[in-house]
C-alpha positions in Angstrom: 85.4 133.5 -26.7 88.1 134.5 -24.3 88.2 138.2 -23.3 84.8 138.5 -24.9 81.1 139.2 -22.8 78.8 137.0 -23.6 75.8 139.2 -24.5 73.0 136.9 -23.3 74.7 135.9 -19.8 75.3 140.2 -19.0 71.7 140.6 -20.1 71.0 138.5 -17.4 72.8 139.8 -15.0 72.0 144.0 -15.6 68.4 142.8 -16.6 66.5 144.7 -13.6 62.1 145.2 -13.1 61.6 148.7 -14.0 58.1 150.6 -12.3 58.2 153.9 -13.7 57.0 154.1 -17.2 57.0 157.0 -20.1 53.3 157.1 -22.0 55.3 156.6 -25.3 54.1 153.3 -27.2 56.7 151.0 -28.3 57.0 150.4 -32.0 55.1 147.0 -33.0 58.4 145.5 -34.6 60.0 145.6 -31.4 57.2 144.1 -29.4 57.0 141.1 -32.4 60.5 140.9 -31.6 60.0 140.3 -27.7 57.0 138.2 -28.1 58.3 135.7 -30.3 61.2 135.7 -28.0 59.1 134.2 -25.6 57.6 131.4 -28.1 61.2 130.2 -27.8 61.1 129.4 -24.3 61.3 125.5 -23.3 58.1 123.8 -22.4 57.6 120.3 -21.1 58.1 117.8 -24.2 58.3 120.6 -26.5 53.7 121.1 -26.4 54.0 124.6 -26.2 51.3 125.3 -23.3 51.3 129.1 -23.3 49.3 131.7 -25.4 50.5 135.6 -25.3 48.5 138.4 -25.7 50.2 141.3 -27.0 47.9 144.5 -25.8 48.3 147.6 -27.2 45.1 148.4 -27.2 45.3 151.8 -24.5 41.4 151.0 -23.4 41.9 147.0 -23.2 45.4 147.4 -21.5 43.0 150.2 -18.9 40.6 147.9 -18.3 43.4 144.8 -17.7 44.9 147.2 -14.9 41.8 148.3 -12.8 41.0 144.3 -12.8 44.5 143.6 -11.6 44.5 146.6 -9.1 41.5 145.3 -7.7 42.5 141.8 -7.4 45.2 143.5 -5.0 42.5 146.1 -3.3 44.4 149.2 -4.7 43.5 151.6 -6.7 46.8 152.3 -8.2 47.7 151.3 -11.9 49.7 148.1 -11.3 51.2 148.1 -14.9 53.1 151.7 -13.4 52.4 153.3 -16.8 53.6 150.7 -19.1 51.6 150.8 -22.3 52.1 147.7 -23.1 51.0 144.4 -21.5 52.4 141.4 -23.1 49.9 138.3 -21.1 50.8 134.7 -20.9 48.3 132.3 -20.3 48.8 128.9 -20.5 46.8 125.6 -21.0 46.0 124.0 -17.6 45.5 120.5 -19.4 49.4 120.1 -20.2 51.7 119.3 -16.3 54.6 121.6 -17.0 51.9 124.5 -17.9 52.9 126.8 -14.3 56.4 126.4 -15.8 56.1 126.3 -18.8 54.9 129.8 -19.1 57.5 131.0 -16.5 59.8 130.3 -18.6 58.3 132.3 -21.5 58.5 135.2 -19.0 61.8 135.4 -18.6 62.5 134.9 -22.3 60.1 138.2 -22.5 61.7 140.1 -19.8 65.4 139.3 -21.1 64.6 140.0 -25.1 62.8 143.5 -24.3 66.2 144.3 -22.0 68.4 143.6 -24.8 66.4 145.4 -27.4 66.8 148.8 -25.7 62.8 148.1 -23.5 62.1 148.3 -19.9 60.1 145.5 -18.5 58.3 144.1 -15.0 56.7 140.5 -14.3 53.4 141.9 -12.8 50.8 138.9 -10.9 47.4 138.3 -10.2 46.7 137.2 -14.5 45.4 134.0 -12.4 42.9 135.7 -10.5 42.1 138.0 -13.8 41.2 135.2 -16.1 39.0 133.2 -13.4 37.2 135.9 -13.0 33.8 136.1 -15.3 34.7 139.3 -17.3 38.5 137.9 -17.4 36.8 134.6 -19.5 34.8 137.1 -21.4 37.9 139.0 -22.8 39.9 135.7 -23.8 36.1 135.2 -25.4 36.0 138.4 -27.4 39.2 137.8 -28.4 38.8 134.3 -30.1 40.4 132.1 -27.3 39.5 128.9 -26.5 40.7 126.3 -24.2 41.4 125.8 -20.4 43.9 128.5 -19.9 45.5 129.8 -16.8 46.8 133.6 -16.0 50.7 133.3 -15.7 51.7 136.7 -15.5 51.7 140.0 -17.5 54.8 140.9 -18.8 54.4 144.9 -18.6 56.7 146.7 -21.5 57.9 150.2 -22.5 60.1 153.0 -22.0 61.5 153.6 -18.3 60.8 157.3 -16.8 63.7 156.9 -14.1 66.9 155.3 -13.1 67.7 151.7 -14.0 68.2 149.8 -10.5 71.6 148.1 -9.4 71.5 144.2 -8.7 71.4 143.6 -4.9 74.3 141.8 -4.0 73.7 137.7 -4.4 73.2 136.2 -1.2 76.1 133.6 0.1 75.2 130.2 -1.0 72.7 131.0 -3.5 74.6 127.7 -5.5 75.7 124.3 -3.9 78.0 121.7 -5.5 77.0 118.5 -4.7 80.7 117.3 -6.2 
């Protein structure tokens, strides 16, 4: 391993939130790909607590925006473009569920980076699926259960530069040795 990058630690590090998008949809392979990514994030004893929706759908993913935007009182698309909107949701009955789809974000966020696709953890999925017409969709769409809104994990093709990492702040890590 010497003299070697390990893939999976420099995704990490040049992984950045991109909030420019290109219109162009990405191909469904590539979005299985990232989604099942994310069912392969750790949960508390292994219950698997989170749900993702993988929208495509240009009129669902609309409608998903203007609910976000006006949870924030903007009228701007808060999804910057992206067409798609990968949501986690996760089952409020289970302790670890908060973290449990966290972690399923950044499993999201790093497999679209390494498979060539822009990303950005976008809030407010809380406030969009406590809201009546936020039930209703899970509803139309078959799901049951007490879920929470995690977060949306916004894919696609970037329309500008990839950021640089800030610089890490001085002691980000302690040893306790």
């Amino acid at each position: 391993m010497s003299g070697e990058k390990n893939q999976v630690l420099e995704n990490m590090k040049t992984r950045r939130s991109i909030r420019k998008y290109k219109p162009d949809m990405v191909p469904k392979e590539i979005i299985e790909k990232i989604a099942e990514a994310g069912t392969y994030a750790a949960t508390g004893m292994g219950k698997q607590s989170p749900i993702i929706i993988a929208v495509t759908n240009k009129e669902l993913r609309d409608r998903l925006s203007k609910m976000n935007a006006q949870v924030m009182g903007s009228n701007s698309d808060p999804f910057y473009g992206a067409p798609v909107v990968l949501i986690v949701l996760a089952n409020k009955n289970y302790g670890t569920y908060v973290y449990d789809g966290s972690l399923v974000m950044g499993n999201l966020m790093l497999a679209a980076h390494e498979l060539g696709i822009a990303s950005c953890w976008i809030h407010r999925a809380k406030e969009e699926f406590e809201s009546p017409e936020g039930k209703q969709i899970l509803k139309d769409l078959g799901i049951t259960g007490d879920y929470e809104g995690i977060g949306h994990c916004i894919l696609g093709y970037a329309d500008c530069e990839e950021p640089t990492a800030a610089p890490r702040k001085e002691n980000y890590v302690i040893f306790a040795e």
